[in-house]
ZAMITI-481192 format. One record per residue: x, y, z of N, C-alpha, C in turn; residue in three letters. Coordinates in pm, whole numbers, always signed. Layout:
N
+--------+--------+--------+--------+--------+--------+--------+--------+--------+------+
:    nc1 :    nc2 :    nc3 :   cac1 :   cac2 :   cac3 :    cc1 :    cc2 :    cc3 : rest :
+--------+--------+--------+--------+--------+--------+--------+--------+--------+------+
:      X :      Y :      Z :      X :      Y :      Z :      X :      Y :      Z :  ALA :
...
+--------+--------+--------+--------+--------+--------+--------+--------+--------+------+
END
This chain:
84
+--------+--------+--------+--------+--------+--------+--------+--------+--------+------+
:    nc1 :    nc2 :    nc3 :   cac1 :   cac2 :   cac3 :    cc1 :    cc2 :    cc3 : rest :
+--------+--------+--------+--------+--------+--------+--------+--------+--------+------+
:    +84 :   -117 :     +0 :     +0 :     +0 :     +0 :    +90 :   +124 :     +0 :  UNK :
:    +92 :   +203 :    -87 :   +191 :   +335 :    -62 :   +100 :   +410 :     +5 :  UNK :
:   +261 :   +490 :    +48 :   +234 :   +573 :   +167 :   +252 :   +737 :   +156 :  UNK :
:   +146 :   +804 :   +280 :   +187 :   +928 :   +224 :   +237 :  +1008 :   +345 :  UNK :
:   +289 :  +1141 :   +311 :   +380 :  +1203 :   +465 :   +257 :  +1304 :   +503 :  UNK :
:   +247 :  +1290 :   +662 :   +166 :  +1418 :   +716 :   +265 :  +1432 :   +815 :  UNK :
:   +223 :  +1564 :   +851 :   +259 :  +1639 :   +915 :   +170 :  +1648 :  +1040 :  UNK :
:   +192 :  +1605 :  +1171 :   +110 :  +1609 :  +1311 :   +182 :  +1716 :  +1448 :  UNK :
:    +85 :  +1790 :  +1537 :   +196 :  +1825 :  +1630 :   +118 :  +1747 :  +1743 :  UNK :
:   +215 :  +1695 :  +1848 :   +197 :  +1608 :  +1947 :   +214 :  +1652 :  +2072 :  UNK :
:   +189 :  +1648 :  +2174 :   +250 :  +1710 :  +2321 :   +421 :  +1655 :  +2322 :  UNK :
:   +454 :  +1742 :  +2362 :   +649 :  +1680 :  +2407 :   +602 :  +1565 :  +2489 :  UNK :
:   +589 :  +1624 :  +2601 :   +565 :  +1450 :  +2638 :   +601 :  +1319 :  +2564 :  UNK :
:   +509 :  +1334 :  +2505 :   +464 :  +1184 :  +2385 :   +542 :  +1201 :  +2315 :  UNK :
:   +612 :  +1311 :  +2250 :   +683 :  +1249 :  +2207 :   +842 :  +1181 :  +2233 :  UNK :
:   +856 :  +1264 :  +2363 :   +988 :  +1238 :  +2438 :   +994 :  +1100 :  +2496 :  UNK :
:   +869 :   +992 :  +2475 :   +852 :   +899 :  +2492 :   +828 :   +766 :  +2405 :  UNK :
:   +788 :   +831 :  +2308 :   +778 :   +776 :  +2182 :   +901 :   +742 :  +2124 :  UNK :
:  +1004 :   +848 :  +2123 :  +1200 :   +861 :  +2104 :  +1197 :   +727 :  +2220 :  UNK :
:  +1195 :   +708 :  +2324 :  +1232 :   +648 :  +2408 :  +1199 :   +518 :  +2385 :  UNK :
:  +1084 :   +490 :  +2364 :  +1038 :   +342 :  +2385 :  +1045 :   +306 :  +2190 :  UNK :
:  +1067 :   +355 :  +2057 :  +1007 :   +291 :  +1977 :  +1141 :   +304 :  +1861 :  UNK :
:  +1219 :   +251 :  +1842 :  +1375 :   +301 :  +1748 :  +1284 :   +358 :  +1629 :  UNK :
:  +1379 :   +522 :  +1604 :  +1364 :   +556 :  +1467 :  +1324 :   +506 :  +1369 :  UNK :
:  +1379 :   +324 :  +1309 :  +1296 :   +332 :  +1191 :  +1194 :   +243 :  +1146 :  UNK :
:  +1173 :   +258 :  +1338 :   +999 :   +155 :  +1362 :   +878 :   +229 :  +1362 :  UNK :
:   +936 :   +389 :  +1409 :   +806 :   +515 :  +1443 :   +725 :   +491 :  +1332 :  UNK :
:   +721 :   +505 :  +1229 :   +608 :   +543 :  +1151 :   +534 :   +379 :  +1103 :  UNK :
:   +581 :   +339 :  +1104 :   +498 :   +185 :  +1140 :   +419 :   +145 :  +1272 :  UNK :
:   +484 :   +239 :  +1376 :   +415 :   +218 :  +1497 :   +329 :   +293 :  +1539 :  UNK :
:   +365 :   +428 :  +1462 :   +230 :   +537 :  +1441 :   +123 :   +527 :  +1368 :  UNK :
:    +92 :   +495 :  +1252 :    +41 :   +353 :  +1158 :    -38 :   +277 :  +1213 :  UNK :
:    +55 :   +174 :  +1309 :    -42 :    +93 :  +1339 :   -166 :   +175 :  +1478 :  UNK :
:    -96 :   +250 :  +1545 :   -158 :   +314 :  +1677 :   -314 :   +381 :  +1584 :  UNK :
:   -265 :   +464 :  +1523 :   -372 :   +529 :  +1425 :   -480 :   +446 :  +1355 :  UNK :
:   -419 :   +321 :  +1342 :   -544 :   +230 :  +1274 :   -622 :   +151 :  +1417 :  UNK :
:   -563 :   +112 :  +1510 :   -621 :    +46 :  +1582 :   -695 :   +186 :  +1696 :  UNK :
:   -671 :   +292 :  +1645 :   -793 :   +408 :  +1704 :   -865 :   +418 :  +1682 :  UNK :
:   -862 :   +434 :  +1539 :   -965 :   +430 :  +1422 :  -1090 :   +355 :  +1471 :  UNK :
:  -1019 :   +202 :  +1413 :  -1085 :    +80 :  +1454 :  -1149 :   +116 :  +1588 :  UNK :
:  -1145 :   +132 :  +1723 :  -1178 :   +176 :  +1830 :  -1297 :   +252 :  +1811 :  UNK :
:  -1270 :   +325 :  +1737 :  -1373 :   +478 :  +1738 :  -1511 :   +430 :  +1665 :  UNK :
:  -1475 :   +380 :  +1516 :  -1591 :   +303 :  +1450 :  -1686 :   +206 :  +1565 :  UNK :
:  -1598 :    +95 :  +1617 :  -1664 :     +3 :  +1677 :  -1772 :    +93 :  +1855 :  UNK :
:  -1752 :   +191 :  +1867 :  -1767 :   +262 :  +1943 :  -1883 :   +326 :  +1915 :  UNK :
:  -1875 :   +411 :  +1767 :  -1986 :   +449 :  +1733 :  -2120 :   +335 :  +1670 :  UNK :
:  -2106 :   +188 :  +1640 :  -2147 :   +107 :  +1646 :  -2274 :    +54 :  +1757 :  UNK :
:  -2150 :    +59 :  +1861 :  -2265 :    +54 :  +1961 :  -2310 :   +156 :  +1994 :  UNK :
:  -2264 :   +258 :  +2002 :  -2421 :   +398 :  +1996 :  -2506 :   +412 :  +1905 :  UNK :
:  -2491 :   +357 :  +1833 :  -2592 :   +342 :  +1719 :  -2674 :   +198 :  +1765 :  UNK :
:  -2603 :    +19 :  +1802 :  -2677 :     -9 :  +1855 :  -2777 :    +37 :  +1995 :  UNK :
:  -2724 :    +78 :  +2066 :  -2816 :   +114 :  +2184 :  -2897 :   +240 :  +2115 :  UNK :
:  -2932 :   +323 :  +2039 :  -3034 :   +383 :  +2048 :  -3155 :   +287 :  +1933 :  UNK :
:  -3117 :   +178 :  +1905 :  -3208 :   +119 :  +1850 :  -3322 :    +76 :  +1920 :  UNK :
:  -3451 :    +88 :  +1923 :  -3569 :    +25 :  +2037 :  -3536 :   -138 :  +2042 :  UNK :
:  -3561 :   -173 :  +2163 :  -3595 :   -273 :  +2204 :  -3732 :   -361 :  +2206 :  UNK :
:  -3797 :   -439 :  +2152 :  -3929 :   -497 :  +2122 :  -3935 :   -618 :  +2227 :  UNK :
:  -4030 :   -637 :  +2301 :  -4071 :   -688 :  +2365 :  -4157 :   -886 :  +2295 :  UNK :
:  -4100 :   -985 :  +2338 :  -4121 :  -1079 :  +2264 :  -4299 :  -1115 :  +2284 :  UNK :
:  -4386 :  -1051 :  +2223 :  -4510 :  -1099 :  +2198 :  -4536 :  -1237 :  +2263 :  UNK :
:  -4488 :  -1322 :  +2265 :  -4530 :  -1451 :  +2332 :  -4445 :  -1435 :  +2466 :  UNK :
:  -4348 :  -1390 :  +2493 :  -4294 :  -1367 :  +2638 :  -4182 :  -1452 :  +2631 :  UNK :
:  -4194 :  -1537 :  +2493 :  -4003 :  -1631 :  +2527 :  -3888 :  -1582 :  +2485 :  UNK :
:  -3820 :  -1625 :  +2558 :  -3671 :  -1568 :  +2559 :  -3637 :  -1620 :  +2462 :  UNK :
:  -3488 :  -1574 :  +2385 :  -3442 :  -1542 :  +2261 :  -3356 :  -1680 :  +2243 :  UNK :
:  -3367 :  -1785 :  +2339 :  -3311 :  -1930 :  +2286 :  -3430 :  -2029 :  +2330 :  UNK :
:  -3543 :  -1965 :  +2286 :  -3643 :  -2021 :  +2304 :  -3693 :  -2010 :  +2147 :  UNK :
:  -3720 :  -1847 :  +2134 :  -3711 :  -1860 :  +1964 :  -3597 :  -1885 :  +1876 :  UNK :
:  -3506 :  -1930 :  +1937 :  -3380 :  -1998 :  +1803 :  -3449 :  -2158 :  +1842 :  UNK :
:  -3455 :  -2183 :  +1927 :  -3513 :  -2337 :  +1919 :  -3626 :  -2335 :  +1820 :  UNK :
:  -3702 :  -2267 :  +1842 :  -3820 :  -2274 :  +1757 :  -3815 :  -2239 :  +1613 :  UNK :
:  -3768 :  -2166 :  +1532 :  -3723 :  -2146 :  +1419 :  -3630 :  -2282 :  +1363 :  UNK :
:  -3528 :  -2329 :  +1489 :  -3454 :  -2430 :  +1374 :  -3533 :  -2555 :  +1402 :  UNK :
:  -3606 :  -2549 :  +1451 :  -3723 :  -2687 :  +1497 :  -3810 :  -2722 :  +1362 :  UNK :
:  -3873 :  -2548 :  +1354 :  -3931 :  -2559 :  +1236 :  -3852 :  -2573 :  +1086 :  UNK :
:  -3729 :  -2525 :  +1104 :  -3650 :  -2533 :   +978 :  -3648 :  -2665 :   +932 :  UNK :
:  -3603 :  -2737 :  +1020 :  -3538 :  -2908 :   +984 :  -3704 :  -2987 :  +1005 :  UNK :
:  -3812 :  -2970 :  +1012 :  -3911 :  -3016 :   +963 :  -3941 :  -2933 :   +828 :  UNK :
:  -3907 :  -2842 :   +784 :  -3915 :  -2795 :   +645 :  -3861 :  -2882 :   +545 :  UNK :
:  -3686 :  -2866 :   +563 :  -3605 :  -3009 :   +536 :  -3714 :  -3107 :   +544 :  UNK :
:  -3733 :  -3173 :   +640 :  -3762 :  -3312 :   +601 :  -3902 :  -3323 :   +598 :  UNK :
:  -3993 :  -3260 :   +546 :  -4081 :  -3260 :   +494 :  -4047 :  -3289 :   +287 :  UNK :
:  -3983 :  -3189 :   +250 :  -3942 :  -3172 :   +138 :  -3803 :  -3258 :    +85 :  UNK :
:  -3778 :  -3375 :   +180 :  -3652 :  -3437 :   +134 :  -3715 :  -3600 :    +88 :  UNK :
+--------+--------+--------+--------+--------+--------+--------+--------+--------+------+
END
């Protein structure tokens, strides 16, 4: 994948630590990867805020949700073998 140069400013701190813990010509592979696995973070984050403001529905018959997977593949595999 080519690559392109930006330009970032950082707190000293970080970066007086970054010099410290990561050799010169690992930084931008390790900045790279930090930046993608934020990314990643942030998406999966906004994910679930998006799940939780979805409504919640209440199961009309009152069974719990491995009550209706039983029941769906109950009925599935008598579909099957009705038609086999």
């Amino acid at each position: 994948m080519p690559s392109v140069k930006r330009t970032f400013t950082i707190p000293d701190d970080i970066s007086v630590e970054l010099d410290a813990e990561v050799p010169n010509r690992e930084r931008s592979k390790f900045i790279a990867s930090s930046i993608r696995e934020a990314l990643r973070k942030r998406k999966r984050g906004e994910l679930f805020d998006l799940l939780a403001t979805i409504p919640r529905k209440k199961n009309v018959r009152g069974m719990k949700s491995e009550d209706v997977l039983r029941k769906i593949r109950s009925e599935r595999a008598e579909e099957i073998i009705s038609h086999s």
